[in-house]
MMTF fields as JSON, N, C-alpha, C and O atoms, coordinates in Angstrom:
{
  "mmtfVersion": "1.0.0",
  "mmtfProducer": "UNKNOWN",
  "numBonds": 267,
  "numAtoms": 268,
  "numGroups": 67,
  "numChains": 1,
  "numModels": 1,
  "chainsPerModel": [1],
  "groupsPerChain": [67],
  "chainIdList": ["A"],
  "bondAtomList": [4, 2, 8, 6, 12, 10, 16, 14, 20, 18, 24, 22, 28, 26, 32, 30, 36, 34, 40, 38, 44, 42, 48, 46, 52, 50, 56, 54, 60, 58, 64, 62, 68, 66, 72, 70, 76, 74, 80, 78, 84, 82, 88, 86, 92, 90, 96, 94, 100, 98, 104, 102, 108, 106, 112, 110, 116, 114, 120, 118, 124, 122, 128, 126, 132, 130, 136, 134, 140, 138, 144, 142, 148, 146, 152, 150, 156, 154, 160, 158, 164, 162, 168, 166, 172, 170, 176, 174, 180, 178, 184, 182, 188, 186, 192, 190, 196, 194, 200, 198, 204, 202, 208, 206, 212, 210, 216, 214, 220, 218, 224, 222, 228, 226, 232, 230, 236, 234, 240, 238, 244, 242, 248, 246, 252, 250, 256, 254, 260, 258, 264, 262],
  "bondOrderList": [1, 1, 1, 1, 1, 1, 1, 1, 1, 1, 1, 1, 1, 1, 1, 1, 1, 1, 1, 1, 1, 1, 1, 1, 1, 1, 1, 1, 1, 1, 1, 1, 1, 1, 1, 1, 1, 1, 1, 1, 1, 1, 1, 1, 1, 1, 1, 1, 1, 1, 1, 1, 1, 1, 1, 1, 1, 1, 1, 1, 1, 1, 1, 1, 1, 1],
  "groupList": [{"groupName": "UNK", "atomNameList": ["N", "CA", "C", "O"], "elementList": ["N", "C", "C", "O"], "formalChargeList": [0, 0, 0, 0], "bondAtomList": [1, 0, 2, 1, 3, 2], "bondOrderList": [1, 1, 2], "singleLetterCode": "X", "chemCompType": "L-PEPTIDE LINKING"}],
  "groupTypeList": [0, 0, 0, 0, 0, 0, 0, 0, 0, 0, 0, 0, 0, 0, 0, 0, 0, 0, 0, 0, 0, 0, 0, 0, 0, 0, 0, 0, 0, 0, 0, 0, 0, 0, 0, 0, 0, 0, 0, 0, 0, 0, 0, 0, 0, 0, 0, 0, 0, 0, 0, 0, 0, 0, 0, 0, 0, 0, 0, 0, 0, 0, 0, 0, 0, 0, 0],
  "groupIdList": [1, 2, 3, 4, 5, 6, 7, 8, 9, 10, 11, 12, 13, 14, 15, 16, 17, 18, 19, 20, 21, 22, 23, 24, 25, 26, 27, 28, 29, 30, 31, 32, 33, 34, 35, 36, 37, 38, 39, 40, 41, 42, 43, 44, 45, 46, 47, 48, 49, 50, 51, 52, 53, 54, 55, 56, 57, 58, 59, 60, 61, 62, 63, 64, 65, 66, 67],
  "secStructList": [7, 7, 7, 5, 6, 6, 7, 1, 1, 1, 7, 1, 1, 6, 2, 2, 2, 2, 2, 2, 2, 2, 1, 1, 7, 7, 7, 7, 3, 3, 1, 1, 7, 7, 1, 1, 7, 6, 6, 7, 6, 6, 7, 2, 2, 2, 2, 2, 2, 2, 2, 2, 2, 2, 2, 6, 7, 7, 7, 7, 7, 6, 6, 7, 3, 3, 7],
  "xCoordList": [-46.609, -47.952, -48.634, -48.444, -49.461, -49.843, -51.704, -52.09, -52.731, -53.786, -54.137, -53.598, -55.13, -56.171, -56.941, -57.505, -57.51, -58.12, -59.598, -60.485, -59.68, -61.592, -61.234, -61.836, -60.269, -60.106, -61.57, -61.65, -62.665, -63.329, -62.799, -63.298, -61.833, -61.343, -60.625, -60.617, -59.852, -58.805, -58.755, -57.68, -59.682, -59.602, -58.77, -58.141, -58.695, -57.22, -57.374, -56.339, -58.41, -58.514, -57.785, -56.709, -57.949, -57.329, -55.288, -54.541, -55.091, -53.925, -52.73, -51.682, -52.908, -52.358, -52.232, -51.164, -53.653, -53.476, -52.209, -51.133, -53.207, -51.74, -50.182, -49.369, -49.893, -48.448, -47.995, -47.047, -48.707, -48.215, -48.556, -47.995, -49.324, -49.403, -47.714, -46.879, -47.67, -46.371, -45.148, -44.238, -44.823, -43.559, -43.555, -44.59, -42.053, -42.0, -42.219, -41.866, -42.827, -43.54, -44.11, -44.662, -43.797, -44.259, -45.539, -45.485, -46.642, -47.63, -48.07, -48.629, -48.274, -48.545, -49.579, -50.007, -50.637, -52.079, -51.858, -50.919, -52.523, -53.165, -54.56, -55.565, -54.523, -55.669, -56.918, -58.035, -56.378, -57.507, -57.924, -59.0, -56.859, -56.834, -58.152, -58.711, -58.258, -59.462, -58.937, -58.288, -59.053, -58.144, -57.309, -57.575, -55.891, -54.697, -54.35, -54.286, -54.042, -53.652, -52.115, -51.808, -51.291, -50.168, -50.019, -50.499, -49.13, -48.867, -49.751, -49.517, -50.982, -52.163, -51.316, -50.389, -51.464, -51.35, -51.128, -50.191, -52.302, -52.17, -52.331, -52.912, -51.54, -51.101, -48.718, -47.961, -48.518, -47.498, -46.488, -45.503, -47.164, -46.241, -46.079, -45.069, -47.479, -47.544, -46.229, -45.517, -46.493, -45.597, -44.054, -43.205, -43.877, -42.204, -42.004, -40.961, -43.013, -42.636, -42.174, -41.012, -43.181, -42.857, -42.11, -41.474, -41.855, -40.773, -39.44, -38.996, -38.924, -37.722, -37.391, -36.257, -38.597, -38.213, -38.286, -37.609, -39.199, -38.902, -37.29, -36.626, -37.047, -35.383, -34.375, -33.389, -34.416, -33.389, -33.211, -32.096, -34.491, -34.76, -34.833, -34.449, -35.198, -35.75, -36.902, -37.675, -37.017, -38.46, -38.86, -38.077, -39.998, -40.472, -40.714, -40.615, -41.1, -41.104, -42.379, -43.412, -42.541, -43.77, -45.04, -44.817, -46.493, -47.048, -47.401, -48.441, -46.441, -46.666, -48.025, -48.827, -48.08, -49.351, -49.213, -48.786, -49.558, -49.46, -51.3, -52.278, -51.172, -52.397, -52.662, -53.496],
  "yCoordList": [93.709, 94.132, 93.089, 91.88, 93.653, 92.802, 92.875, 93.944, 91.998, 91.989, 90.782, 89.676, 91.248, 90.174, 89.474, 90.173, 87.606, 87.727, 87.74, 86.961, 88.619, 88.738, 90.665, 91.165, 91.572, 92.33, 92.987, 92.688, 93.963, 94.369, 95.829, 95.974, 97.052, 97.712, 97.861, 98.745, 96.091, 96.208, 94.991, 94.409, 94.375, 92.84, 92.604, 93.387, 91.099, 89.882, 90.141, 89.835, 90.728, 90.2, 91.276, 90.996, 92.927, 93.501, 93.046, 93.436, 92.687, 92.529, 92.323, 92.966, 91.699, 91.358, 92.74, 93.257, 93.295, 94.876, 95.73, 96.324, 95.294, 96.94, 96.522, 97.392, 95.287, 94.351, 95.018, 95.803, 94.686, 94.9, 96.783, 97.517, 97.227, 98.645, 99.227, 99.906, 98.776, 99.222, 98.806, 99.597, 97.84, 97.542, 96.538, 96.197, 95.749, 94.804, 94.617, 95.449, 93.444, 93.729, 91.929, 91.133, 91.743, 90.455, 90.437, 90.953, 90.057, 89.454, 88.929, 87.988, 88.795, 88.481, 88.319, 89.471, 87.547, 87.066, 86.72, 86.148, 87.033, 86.53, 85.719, 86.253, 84.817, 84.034, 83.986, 83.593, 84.619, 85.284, 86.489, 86.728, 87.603, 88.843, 89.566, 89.305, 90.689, 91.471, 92.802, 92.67, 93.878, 95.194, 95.747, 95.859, 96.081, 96.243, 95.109, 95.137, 93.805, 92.851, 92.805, 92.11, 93.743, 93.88, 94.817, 95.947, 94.071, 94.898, 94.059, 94.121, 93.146, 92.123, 91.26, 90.586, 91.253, 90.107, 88.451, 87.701, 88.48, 87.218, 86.979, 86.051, 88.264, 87.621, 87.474, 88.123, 86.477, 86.133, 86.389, 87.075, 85.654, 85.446, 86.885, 87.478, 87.192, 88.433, 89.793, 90.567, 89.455, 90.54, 89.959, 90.767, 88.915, 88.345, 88.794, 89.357, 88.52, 88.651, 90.344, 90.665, 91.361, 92.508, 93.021, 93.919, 92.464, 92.884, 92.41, 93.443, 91.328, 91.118, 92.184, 92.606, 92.632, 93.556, 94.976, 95.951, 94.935, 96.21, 96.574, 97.602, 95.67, 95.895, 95.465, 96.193, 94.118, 93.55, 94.107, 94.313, 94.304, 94.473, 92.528, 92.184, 91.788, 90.355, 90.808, 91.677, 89.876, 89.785, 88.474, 87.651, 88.138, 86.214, 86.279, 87.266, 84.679, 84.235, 85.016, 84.777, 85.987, 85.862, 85.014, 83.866, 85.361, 84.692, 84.157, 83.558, 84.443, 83.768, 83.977, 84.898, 82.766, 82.844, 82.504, 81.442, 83.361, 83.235, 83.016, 83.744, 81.811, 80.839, 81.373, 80.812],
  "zCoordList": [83.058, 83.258, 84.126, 83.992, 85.048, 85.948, 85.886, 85.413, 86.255, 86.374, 87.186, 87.229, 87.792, 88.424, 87.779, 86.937, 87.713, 87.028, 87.528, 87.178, 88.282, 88.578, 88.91, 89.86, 88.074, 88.345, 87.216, 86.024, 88.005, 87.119, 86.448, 85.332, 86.878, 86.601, 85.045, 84.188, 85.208, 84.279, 83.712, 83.853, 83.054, 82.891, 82.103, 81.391, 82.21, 81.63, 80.532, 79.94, 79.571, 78.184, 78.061, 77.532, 78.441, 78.11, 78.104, 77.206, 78.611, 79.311, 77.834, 77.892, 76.979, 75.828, 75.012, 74.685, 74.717, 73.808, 74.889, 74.834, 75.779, 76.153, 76.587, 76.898, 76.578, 76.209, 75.139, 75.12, 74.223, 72.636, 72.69, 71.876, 73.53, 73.219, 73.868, 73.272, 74.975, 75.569, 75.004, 75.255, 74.333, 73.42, 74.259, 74.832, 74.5, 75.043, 76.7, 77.536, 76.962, 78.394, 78.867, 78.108, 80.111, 80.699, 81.29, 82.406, 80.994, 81.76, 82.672, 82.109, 83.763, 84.917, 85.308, 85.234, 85.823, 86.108, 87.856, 88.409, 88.164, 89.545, 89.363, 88.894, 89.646, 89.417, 90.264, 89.929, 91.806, 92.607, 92.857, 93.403, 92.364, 92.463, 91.489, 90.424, 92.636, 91.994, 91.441, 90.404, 91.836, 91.524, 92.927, 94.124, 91.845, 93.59, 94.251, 95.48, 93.454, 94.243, 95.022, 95.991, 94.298, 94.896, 95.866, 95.955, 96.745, 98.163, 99.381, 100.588, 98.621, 99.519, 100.549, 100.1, 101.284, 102.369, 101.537, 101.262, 101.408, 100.588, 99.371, 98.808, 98.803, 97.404, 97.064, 96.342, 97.903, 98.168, 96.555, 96.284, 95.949, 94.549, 93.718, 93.339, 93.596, 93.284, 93.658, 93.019, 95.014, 95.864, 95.292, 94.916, 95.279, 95.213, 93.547, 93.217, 92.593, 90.971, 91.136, 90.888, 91.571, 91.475, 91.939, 91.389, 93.599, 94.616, 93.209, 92.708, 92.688, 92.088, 91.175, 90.953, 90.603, 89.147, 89.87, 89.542, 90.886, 91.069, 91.954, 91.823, 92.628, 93.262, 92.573, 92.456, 91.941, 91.268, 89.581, 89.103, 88.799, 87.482, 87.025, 85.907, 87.735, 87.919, 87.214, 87.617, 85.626, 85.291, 85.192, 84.719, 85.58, 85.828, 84.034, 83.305, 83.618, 82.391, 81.771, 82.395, 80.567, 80.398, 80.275, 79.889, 80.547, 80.84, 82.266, 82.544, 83.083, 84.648, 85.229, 85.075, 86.014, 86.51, 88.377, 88.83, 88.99, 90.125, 90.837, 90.665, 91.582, 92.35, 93.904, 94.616]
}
């Protein structure tokens, strides 16, 4: 699960309930991202955490925080 954290759509706090709502699941924060940070130009890390899981089935550590 992924969020921005200045996303007003879908905020960080939520981010934990719907972890535990979905069964098991990794967390992911963008620390500049607003809403739709993936796919951004310059959200590099972002793009690489999702690009892995989405081609490889690569999931980063839960919790990750991408700057």
């Amino acid at each position: 699960m992924h969020t921005g954290e200045y996303d007003p759509a879908t905020p960080v706090r939520w981010l934990t309930a719907m972890a535990r709502a979905v069964g098991p699941a990794v967390r992911l924060t963008d620390t500049g991202g607003g809403h739709g940070v993936y796919g951004s130009p310059d959200a590099a890390c972002v793009n690489e955490k999702i690009d892995a899981f989405l081609l490889d089935g690569t999931l980063p550590p839960d919790r990750t925080t991408c700057r």
